[in-house]
N, C-alpha and C positions, 0 to 999 in steps of 0.2 A: 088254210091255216098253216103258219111254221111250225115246223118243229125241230124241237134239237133229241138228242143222246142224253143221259143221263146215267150215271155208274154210281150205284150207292152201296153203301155198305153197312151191312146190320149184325146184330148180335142172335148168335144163334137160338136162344129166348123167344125174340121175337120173331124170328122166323116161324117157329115151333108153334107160336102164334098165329102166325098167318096164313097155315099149312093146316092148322086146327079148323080156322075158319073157313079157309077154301075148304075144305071136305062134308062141313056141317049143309054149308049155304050152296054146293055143288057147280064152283069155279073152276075151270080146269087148268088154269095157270098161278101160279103166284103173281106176276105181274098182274092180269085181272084184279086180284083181291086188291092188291097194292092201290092200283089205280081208285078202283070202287069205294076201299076206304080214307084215301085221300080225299073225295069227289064228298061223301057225303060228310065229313070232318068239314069243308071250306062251308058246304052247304049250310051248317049247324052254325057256324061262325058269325056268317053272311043274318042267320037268323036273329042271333044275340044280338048282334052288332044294328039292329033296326033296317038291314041293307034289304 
C-alpha cells in the first residue's frame, strides 16, 4: 500500500470534538479518531451511494 503525509488543519472546536470523542469511545490518539471517523463517514457514503 502507498502512502503519503498529510498536514491538516482544524479549528479548535472540532478538535474539542475529536478529543471528546477519543475519551468517550477510549482511543488513544487523535489521529486514531481522525482516521476511524473518516473510515466510517466513506463507509456510510459508499452505503447511500448503492456502492
Amino acid at each position: 500500500m502507498k502512502k503519503q503525509s498529510v498536514i491538516l488543519r482544524f479549528s479548535k472546536t472540532l478538535l474539542d470534538r475529536v478529543d471528546t470523542y477519543k475519551e468517550q469511545k477510549g482511543f488513544g490518539t487523535r489521529t486514531q479518531v481522525i482516521f476511524h471517523l473518516l473510515q466510517v463517514a466513506l463507509e456510510q457514503s459508499n452505503n447511500r451511494d448503492g456502492k
